[in-house]
PLY file of the C-alpha trace (Angstrom):
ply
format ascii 1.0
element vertex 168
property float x
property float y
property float z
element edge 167
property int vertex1
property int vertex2
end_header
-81.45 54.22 -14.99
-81.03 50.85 -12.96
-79.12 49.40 -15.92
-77.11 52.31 -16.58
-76.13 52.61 -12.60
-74.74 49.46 -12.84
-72.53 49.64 -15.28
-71.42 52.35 -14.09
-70.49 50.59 -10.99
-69.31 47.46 -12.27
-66.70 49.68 -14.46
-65.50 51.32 -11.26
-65.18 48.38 -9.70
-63.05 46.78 -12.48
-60.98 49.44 -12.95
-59.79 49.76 -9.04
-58.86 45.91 -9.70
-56.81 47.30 -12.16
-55.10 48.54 -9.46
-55.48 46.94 -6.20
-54.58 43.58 -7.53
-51.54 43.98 -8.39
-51.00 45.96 -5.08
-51.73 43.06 -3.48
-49.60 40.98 -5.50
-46.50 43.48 -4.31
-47.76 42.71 -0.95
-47.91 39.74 -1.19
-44.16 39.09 -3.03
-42.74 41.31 -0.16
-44.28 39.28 2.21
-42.37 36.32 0.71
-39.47 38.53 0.78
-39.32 39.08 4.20
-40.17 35.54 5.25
-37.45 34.77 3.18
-35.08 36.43 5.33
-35.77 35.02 8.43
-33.80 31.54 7.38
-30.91 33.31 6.13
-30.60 34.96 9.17
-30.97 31.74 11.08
-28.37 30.54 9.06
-25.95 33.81 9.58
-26.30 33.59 5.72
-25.72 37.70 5.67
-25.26 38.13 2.14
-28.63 36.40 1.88
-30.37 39.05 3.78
-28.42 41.71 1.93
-29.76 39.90 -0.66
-33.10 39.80 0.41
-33.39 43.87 1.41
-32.12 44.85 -1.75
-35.05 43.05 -3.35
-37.39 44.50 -1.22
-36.17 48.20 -1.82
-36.82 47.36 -5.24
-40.40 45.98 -4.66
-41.41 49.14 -2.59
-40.13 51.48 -5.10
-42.91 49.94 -7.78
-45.44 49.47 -5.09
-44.88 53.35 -4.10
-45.43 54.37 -7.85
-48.66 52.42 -8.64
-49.91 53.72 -5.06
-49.24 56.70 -5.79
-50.42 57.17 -9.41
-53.26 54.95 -9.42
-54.17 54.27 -6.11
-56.61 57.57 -5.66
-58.89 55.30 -7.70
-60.22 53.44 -4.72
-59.07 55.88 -1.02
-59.12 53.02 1.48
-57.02 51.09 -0.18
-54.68 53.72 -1.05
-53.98 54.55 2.90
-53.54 50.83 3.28
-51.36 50.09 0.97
-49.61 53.94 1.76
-49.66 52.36 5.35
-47.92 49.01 4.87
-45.16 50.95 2.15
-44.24 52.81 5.14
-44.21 49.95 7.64
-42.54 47.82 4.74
-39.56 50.74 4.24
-39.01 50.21 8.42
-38.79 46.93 8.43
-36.34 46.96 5.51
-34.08 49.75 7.02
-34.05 47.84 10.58
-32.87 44.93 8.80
-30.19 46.12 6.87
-28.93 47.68 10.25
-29.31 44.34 11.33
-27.21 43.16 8.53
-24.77 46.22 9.36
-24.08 45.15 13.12
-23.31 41.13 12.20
-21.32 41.96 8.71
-20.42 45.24 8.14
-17.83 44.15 5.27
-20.97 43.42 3.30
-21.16 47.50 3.01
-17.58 48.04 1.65
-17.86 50.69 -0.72
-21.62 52.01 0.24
-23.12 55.02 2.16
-23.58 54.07 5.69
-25.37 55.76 8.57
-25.25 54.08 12.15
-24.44 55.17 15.68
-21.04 54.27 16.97
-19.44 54.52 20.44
-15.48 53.73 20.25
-13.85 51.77 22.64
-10.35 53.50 22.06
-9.30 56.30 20.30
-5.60 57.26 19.02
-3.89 60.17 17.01
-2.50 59.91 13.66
0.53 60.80 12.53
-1.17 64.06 10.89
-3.09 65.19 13.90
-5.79 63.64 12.86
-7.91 60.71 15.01
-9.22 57.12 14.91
-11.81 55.85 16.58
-12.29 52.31 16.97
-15.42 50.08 18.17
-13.46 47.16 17.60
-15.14 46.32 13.83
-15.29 50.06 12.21
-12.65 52.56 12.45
-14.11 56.06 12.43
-11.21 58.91 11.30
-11.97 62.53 12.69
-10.63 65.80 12.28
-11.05 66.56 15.71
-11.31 64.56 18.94
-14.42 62.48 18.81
-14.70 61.51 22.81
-15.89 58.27 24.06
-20.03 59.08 23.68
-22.48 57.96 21.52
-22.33 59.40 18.52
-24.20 59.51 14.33
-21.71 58.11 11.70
-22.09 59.00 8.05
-20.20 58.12 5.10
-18.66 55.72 2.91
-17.18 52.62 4.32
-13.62 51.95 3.02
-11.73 48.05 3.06
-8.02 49.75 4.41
-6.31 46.54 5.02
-7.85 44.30 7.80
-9.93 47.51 8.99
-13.44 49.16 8.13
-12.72 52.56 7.99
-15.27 55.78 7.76
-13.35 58.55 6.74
-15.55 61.99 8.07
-12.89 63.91 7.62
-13.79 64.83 4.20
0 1
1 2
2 3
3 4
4 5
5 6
6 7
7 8
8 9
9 10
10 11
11 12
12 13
13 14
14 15
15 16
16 17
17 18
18 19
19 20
20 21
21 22
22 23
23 24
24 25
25 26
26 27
27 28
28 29
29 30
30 31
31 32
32 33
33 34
34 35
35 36
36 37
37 38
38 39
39 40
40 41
41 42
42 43
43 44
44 45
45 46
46 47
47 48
48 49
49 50
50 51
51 52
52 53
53 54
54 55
55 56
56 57
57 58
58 59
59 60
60 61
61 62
62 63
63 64
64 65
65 66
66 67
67 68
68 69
69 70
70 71
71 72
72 73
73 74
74 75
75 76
76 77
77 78
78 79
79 80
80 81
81 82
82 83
83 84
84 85
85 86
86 87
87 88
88 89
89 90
90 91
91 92
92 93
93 94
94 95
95 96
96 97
97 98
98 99
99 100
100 101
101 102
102 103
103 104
104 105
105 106
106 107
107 108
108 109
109 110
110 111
111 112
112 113
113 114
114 115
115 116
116 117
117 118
118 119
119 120
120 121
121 122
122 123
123 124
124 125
125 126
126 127
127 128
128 129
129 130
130 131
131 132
132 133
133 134
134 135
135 136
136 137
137 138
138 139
139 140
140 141
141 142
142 143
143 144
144 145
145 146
146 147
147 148
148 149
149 150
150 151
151 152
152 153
153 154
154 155
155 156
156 157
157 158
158 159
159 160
160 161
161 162
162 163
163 164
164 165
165 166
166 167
């Protein structure tokens, strides 16, 4: 009965190394990601940390899938590693708005979501209005007024400008 306990148990305990290991690996590379970033933004190296996030979204996504699929195996180490995935996902979204504030251009041609207050705003030949922060310009159907307000949508090279176009 002895014997046959611990076989049992030593097959459990394999088998959620199965899984935690490489959990901890994932960890471990994000880690390395992240640390990583900290020189390139010393450096104002942007594209680095661009670089650097997109990695990391890609590391969480596999992470998220082995937690989630085989992570039940051992509970404790499932709400860990559930825990740092979420802490992991902030920490990647706060610095790509990072990235956003210093280098915007780096987000030509991607879905953006930020909060903008314009320092001037003027009307378009077709009634319509720009809004200007001095890096993006925002173009609204109606008057936008000089508050604080949540920007979504793609971000558009239109000459020398940044433009969001909500009007769509």
């Amino acid at each position: 009965m002895v014997k046959m306990t611990f076989k049992i148990l030593m097959g459990y305990m394999a088998l959620v190394g199965l899984v935690t290991f490489p959990l901890f690996i994932m960890e471990e590379s994000h880690q390395c990601l992240v640390f990583g970033t900290w020189p390139a933004q010393d450096a104002k190296r942007w594209d680095l940390v661009m670089t650097g996030t997109g990695m990391m979204e890609k590391n969480l996504v596999i992470m998220d899938r082995v937690n989630t699929y085989f992570g039940w195996i051992q509970p404790l180490a499932w709400l860990s590693y559930r825990a740092y995935h979420e802490s992991a996902e902030f920490y990647t979204e706060a610095l790509r708005a990072k990235v956003f504030a210093y280098a915007p251009e780096l987000f030509v041609g991607k879905h953006v979501e930020f909060r903008f207050k314009p320092n001037s705003i003027s009307t378009l030949e077709d009634g319509s209005y720009a809004a200007s922060n001095g890096n993006i310009r925002v173009l609204y159907g109606s008057p936008p007024g000089m508050v604080m307000q949540d920007v979504k949508g793609v971000l558009m090279q239109d000459g020398n400008l940044l433009t969001i176009d909500t009007r769509k």
